[in-house]
VOGU-3710 file (C-alpha; in Angstrom, 3 decimals, decimal comma):
1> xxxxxxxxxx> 12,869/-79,664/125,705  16,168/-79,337/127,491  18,404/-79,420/124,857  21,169/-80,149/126,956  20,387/-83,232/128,426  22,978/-86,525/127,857  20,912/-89,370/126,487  20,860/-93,039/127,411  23,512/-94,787/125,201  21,245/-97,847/122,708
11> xxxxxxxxxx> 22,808/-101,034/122,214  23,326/-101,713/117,611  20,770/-103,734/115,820  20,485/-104,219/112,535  17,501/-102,903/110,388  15,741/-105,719/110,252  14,931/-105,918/113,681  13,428/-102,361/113,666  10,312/-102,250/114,518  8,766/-99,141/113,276
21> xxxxxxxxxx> 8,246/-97,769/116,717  11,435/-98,638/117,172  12,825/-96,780/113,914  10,360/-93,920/115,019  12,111/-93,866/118,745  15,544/-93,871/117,307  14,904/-91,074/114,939  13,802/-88,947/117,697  16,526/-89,692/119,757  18,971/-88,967/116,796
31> xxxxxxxxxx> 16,819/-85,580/116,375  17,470/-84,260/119,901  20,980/-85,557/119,926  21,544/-83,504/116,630  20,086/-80,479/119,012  22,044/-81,058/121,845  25,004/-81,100/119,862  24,061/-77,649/117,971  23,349/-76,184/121,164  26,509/-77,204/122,414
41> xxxxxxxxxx> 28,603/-75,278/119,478  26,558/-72,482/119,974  27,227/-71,783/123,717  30,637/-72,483/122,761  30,906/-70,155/119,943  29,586/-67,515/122,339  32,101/-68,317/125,293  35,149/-68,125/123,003  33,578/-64,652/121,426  33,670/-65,910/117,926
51> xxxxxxxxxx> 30,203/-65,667/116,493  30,487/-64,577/113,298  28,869/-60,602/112,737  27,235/-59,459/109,720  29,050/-56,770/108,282  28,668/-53,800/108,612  26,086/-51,580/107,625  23,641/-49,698/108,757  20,542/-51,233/108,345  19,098/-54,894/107,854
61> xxxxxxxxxx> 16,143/-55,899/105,590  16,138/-59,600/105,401  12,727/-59,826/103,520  15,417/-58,257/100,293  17,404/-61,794/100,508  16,475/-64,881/99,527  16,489/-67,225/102,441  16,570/-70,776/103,549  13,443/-71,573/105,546  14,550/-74,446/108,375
71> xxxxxxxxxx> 11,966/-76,290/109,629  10,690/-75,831/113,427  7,534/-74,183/115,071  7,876/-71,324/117,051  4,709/-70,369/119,578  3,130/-67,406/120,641  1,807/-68,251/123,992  1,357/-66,200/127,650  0,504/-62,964/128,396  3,673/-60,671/127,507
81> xxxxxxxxxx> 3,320/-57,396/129,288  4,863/-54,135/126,822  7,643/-52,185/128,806  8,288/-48,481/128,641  11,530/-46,656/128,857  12,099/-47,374/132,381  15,574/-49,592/133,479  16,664/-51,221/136,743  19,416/-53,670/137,760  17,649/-56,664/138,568
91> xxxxxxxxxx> 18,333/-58,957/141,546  17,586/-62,571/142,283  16,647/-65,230/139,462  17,642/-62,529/136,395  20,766/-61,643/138,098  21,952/-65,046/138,890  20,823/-66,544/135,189  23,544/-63,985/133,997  26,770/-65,454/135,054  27,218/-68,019/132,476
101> xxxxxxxxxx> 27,787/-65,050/129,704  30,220/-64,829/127,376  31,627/-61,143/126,410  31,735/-60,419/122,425  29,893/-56,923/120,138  27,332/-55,676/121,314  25,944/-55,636/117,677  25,786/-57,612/114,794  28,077/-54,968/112,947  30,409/-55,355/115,050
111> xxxxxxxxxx> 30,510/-51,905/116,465  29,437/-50,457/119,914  30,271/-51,186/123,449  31,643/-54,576/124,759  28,346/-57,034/125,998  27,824/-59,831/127,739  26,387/-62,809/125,498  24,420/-66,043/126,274  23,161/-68,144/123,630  19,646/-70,050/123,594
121> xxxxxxxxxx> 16,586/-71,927/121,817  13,296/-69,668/122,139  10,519/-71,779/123,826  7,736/-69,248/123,045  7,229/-65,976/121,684  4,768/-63,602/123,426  3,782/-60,786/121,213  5,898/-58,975/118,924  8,388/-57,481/121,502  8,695/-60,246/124,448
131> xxxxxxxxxx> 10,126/-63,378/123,919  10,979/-66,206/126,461  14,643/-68,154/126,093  16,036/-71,335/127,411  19,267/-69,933/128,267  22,487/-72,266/127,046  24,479/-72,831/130,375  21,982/-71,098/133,242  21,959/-74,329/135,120  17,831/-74,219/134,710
141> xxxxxxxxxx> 15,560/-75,334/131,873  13,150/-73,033/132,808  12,784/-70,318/129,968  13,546/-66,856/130,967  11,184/-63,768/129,593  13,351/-61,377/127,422  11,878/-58,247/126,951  14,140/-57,154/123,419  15,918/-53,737/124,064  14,568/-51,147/121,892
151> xxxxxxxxxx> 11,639/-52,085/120,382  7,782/-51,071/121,268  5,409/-53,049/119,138  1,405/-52,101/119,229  -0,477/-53,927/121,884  -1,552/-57,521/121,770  -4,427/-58,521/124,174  -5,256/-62,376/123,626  -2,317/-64,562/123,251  -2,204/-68,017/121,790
161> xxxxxxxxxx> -0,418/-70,558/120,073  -3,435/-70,210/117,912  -2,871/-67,486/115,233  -6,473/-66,819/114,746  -7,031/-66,614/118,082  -4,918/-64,078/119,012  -6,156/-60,024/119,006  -4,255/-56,477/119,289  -4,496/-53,481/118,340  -3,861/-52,579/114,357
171> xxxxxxxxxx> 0,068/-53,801/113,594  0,195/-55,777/116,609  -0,669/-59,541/115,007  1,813/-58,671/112,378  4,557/-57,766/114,736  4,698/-61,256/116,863  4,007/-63,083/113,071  7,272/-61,520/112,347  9,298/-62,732/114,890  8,326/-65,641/114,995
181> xxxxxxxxxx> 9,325/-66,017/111,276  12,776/-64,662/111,841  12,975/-67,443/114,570  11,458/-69,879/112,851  14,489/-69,015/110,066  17,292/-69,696/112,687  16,054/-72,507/113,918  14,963/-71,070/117,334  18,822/-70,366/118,120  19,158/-66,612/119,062
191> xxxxxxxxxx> 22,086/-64,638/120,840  21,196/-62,387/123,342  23,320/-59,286/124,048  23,528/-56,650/126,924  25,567/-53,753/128,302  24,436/-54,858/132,134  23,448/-58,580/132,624  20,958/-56,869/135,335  19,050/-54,635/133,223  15,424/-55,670/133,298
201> xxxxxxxxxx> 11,758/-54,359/132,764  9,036/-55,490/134,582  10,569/-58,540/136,122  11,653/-59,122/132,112  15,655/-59,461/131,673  16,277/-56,597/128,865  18,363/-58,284/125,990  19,105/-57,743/122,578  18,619/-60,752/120,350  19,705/-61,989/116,857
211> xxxxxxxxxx> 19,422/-64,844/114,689  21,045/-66,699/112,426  20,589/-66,561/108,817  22,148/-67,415/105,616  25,737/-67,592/108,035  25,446/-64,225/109,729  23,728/-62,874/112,690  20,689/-60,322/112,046  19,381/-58,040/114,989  16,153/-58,856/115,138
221> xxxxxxxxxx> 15,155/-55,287/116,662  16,800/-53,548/113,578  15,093/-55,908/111,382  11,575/-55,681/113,254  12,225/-51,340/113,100  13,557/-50,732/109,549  10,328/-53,173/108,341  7,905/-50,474/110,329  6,905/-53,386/112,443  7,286/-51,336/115,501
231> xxxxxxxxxx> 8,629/-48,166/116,992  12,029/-47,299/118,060  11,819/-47,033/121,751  14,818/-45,078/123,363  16,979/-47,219/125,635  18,844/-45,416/128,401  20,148/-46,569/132,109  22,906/-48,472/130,396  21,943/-50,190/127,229  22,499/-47,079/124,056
241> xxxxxxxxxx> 24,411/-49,590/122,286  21,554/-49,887/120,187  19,886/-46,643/119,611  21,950/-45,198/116,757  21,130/-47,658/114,808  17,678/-47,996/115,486  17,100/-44,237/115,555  17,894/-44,810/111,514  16,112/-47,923/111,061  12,918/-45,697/112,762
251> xxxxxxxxxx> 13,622/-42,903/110,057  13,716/-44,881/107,099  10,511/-47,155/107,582  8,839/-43,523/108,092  10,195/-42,139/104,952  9,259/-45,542/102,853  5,571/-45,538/104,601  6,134/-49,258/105,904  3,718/-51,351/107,762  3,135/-49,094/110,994
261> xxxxxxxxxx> 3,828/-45,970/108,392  1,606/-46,677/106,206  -1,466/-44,601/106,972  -4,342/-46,703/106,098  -2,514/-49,973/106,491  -5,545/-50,421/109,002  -8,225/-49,201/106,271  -9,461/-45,684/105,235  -9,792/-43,869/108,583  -11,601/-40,972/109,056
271> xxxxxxxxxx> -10,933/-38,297/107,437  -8,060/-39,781/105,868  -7,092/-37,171/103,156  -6,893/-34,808/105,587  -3,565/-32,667/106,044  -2,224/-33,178/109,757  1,283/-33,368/111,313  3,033/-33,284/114,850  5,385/-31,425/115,953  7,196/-32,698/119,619
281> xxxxxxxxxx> 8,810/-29,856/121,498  11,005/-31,750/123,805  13,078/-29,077/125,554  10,781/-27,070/127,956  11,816/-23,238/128,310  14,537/-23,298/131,616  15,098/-26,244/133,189  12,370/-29,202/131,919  11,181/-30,836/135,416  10,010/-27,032/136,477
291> xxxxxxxxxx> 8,333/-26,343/133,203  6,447/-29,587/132,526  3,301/-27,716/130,722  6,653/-26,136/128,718  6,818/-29,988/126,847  4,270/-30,679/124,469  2,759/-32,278/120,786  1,584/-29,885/118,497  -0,947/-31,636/115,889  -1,045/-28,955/113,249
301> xxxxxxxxxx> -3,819/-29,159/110,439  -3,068/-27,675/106,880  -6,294/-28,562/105,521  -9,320/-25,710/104,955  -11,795/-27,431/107,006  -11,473/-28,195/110,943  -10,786/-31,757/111,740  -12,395/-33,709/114,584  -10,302/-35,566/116,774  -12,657/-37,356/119,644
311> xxxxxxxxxx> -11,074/-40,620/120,214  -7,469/-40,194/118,040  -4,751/-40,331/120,840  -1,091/-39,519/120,903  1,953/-41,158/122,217  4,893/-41,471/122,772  7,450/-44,518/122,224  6,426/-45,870/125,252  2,798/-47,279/126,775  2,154/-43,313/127,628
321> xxxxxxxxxx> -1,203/-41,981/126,010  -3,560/-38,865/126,166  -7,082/-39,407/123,932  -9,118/-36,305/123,025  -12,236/-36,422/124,461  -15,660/-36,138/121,884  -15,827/-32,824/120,820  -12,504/-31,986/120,660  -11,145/-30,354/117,118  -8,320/-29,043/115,200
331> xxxxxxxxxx> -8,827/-25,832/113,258  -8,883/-25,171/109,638  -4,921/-24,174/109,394  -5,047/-24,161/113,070  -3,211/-26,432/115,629  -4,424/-28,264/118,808  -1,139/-28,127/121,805  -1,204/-31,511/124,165  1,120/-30,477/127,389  2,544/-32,942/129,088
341> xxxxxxxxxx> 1,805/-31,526/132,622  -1,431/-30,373/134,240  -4,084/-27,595/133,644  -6,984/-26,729/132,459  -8,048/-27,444/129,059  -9,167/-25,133/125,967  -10,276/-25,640/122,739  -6,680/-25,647/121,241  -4,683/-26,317/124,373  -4,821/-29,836/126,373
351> xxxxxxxxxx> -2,823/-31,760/129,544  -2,197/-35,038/129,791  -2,044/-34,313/133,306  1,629/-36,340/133,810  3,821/-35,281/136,852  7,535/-34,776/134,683  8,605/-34,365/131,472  8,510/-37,273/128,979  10,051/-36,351/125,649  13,596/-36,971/125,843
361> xxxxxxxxxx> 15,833/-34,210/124,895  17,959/-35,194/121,462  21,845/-35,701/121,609  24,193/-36,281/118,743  26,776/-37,957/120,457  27,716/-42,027/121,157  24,563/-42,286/123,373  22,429/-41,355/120,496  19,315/-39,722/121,953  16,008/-39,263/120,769
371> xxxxxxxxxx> 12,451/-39,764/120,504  9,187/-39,834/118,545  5,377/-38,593/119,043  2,581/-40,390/117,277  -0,785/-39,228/116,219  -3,364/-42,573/115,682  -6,770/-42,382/114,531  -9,109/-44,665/116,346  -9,092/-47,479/114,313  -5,310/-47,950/114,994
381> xxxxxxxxxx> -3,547/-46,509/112,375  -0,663/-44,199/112,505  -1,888/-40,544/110,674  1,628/-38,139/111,985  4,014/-38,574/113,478  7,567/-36,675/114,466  10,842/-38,442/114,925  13,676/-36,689/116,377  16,235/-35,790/115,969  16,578/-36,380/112,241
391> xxxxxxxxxx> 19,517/-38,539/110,848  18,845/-38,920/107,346  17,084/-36,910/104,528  17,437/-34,106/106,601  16,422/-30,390/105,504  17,824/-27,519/106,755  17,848/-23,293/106,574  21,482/-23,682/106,509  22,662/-21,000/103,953  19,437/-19,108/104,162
401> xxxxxxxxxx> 19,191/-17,457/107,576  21,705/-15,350/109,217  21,816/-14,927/113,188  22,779/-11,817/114,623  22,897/-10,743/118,612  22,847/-7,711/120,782  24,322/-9,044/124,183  23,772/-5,727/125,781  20,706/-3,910/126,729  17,819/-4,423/125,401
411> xxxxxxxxxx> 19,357/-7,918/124,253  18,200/-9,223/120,954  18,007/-12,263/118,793  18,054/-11,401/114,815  17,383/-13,906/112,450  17,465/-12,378/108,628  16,077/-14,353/105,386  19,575/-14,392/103,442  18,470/-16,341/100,804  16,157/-15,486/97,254
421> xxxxxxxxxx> 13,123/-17,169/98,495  10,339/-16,985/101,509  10,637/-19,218/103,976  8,253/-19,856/106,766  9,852/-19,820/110,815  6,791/-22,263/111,939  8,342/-24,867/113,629  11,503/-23,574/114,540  13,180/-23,062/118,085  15,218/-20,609/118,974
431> xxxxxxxxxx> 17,333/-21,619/121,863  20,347/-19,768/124,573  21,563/-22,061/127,281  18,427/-23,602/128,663  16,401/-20,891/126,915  14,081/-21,944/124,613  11,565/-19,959/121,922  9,641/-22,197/119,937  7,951/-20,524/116,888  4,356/-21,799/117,002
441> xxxxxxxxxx> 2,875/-19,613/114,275  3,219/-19,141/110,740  6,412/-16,825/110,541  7,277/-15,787/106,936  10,397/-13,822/105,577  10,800/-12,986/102,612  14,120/-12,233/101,221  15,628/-9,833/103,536  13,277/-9,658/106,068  14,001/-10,092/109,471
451> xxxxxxxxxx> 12,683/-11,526/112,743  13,678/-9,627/116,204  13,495/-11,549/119,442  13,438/-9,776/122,208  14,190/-11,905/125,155  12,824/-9,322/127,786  9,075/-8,550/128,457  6,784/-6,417/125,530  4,182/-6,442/123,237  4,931/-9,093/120,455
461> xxxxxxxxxx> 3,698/-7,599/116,766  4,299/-8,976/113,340  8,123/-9,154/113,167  9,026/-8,484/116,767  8,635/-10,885/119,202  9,173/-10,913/123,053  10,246/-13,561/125,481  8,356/-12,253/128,298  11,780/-12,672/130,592  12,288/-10,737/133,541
471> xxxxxxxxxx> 16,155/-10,603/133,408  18,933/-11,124/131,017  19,802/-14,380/129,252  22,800/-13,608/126,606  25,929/-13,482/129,260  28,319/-10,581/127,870  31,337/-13,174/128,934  30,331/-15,877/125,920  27,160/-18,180/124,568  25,246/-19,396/121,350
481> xxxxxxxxxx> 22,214/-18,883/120,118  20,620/-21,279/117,815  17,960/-22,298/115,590  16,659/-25,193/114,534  14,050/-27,139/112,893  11,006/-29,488/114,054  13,357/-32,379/113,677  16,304/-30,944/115,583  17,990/-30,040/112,928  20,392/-27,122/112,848
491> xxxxxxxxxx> 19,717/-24,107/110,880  22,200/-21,641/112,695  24,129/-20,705/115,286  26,029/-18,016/116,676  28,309/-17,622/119,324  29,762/-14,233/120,968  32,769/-14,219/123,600  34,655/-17,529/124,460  32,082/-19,488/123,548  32,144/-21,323/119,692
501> x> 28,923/-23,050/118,024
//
């Protein structure tokens, strides 16, 4: 239903001469004039900028308030394609739908970027991460698909209006359920949001959205993220507003083991007691689109027997996958490596055979980026995982490591176990400029000990390593060298010359 369209003015009778067809036609013209006239406060709330913004705070959980429940049916119908990382401005029908924004937040805290904001009823939901909108104001009744910014649910393969005839993947069901609850609770009203009203995926216009309840906005991505309903999926080309707080949202479902997190949410897997984890090295030694093979996952296994992996895959926070073939293993305190680039494959070392890198290199600044890798058994259900770069809980070396440097010949990297305990260097990276030593092996130094790095060529043994470089790396005028943890975070630095950590 159009919920804008002017109805046909009907002459006053009195009750008695209501027939009950009659009544019944009345009542649903009062019911869509009641709509039209909501719909009409809404787009007008959003052209004056005044919708009213939770506040703020970092993370929503609506299933920890009581809420009302408004009455209305929301749909899951058509086949909603998932969208990876990938951004364009859009042209034609998206581009044109976009002029009758308002501009207000970006987010529902308030905080962020300046966006540009329609307002709308949702006519169907597709799966638990497409959506499609009548638009307030677009001059069409024809809904327009929304793909939500940020947000990768599991795959759903049949879609209905019929729940139990729908079927995904493990997660995926509960995902579009979701959402259309949360839409269901504001009535089908949403506000969309967006840096660039051209941004689309896949022919999908790329849009925040929020609802309304209990008199504040909630972002339904946060909400969908922070409940482990699906993964944080970095944003870029435009729309960031959105990935510091979902990069926290990710982290804290994780660390409560919620929905997706859980790791037999799906049932006991395989091998379920076993001991794995991943490890994502995003930053490829030198420069990351010449060192593709340099990118990889690392699913380590801490358990004493080897663990077989034919048909687990791995991802990342988009639709990209590599699945071990049958026969593939991890050791007994051993590791498997998947690269992202091509070559040719050995017990403990396989390519997913992609062209460039995928992993996106971590920032800590406005733009907030990161990324994950996911290790699923083949039953659906999320074993490891590694989200990065970490923004809460974090653990650190700090305090306990010391970094020295030689900047002349030979040049050397020292890092010394300051502390009163052993610690274990597995899983660090050691990085200068676009140099970068990741620690693959179990590394321990016990207190005083120290590990040499060597950036030139030579034989590595026990506490000296080399880098296997053929010239020098550590410029005598100024630079850093650093080390940090799986999750990005920083253990040490140290800088030399003009330049400061």
């Amino acid at each position: 239903m159009d919920a804008r369209r002017t109805q046909p003015r009907q002459p006053n009778r009195s009750p008695a001469a209501l027939s009950r067809p009659a009544v019944a036609a009345d009542r649903g013209r009062m019911s869509r004039r009641l709509t039209a006239l909501a719909a009409t406060l809404l787009t007008a709330a959003v052209a004056l900028v005044s919708l009213p913004a939770a506040p703020a705070q970092a993370v929503v959980d609506t299933r920890a308030q009581t809420v009302a429940q408004p009455a209305g049916s929301v749909q899951a119908t058509g086949a909603g394609q998932a969208a990876g990382s990938t951004q364009a401005t859009g042209a034609g029908q998206t581009t044109d739908r976009a002029r009758a924004a308002g501009t207000g937040p970006c987010r529902t805290d308030g905080r962020g970027p300046a966006c540009r904001v329609w307002a709308g009823r949702v006519d169907h939901v597709s799966d638990g991460d497409t959506v499609a909108v009548d638009v307030f104001g677009d001059g069409t009744a024809t809904p327009l698909p929304i793909r939500l910014i940020g947000v990768q649910a599991m795959e759903q393969h049949v879609y209905s209006g019929v729940v139990s005839k729908r079927r995904g993947e493990c997660h995926a069901l509960a995902a579009t359920a979701r959402l259309e609850e949360l839409i269901r609770w504001s009535g089908g009203l949403v506000r969309l949001t967006a840096e660039h009203p051209g941004s689309v995926s896949r022919g999908r216009a790329l849009r925040s959205m929020a609802v309304r309840i209990g008199g504040q906005w909630r972002d339904v991505g946060q909400i969908l993220i922070r409940e482990g309903h699906a993964l944080w999926m970095l944003t870029s080309g435009g729309e960031q507003a959105w990935n510091a707080p979902y990069r926290l949202a990710a982290q804290l479902a994780a660390r409560s083991g919620r929905n997706l997190y859980d790791r037999d949410a799906c049932g006991a897997g395989p091998y379920q007691s076993a001991a794995l984890d991943v490890w994502v090295n995003p930053d490829a030694d030198g420069t990351d689109s010449e060192n593709v093979n340099g990118e990889w996952i690392r699913i380590g296994n801490a358990s004493a027997t080897a663990i077989p992996l034919g048909g687990w895959w791995v991802r990342d926070s988009g639709l990209r996958r590599y699945t071990f073939p049958a026969g593939t293993s991890v050791p007994a305190h051993g590791a498997i490596f998947v690269h992202t680039g091509r070559g040719v494959p050995t017990a403990t070392h396989r390519y997913w055979s992609l062209r460039e890198p995928i992993f996106e290199n971590p920032t800590w600044d406005a733009d907030a980026i990161g990324d994950g890798g996911y290790l699923f058994d083949p039953q659906g259900d999320l074993r490891a995982w590694d989200l990065y770069p970490c923004v809460t809980g974090c653990r650190t070396l700090a305090g306990t490591v010391r970094l020295t440097v030689r900047t002349d010949d030979p040049e050397l990297i020292r890092i010394t176990n300051v502390g009163s305990t052993p610690i274990d260097l597995l899983g660090h990276t050691v990085t200068t400029g676009p140099h970068v030593y990741p620690i693959t092996t179990r590394t321990v130094l016990t207190p005083g000990d120290a590990l040499d790095l060597y950036p030139a060529a030579g034989i590595s043994d026990g506490l000296s390593r080399h880098w296997d470089k053929t010239e020098g790396i550590m410029g005598e005028r100024g630079g850093t060298a650093m080390l940090r943890n799986r999750s990005q975070s920083l253990d040490a630095c140290v800088a030399w010359g003009s330049a400061r950590c």
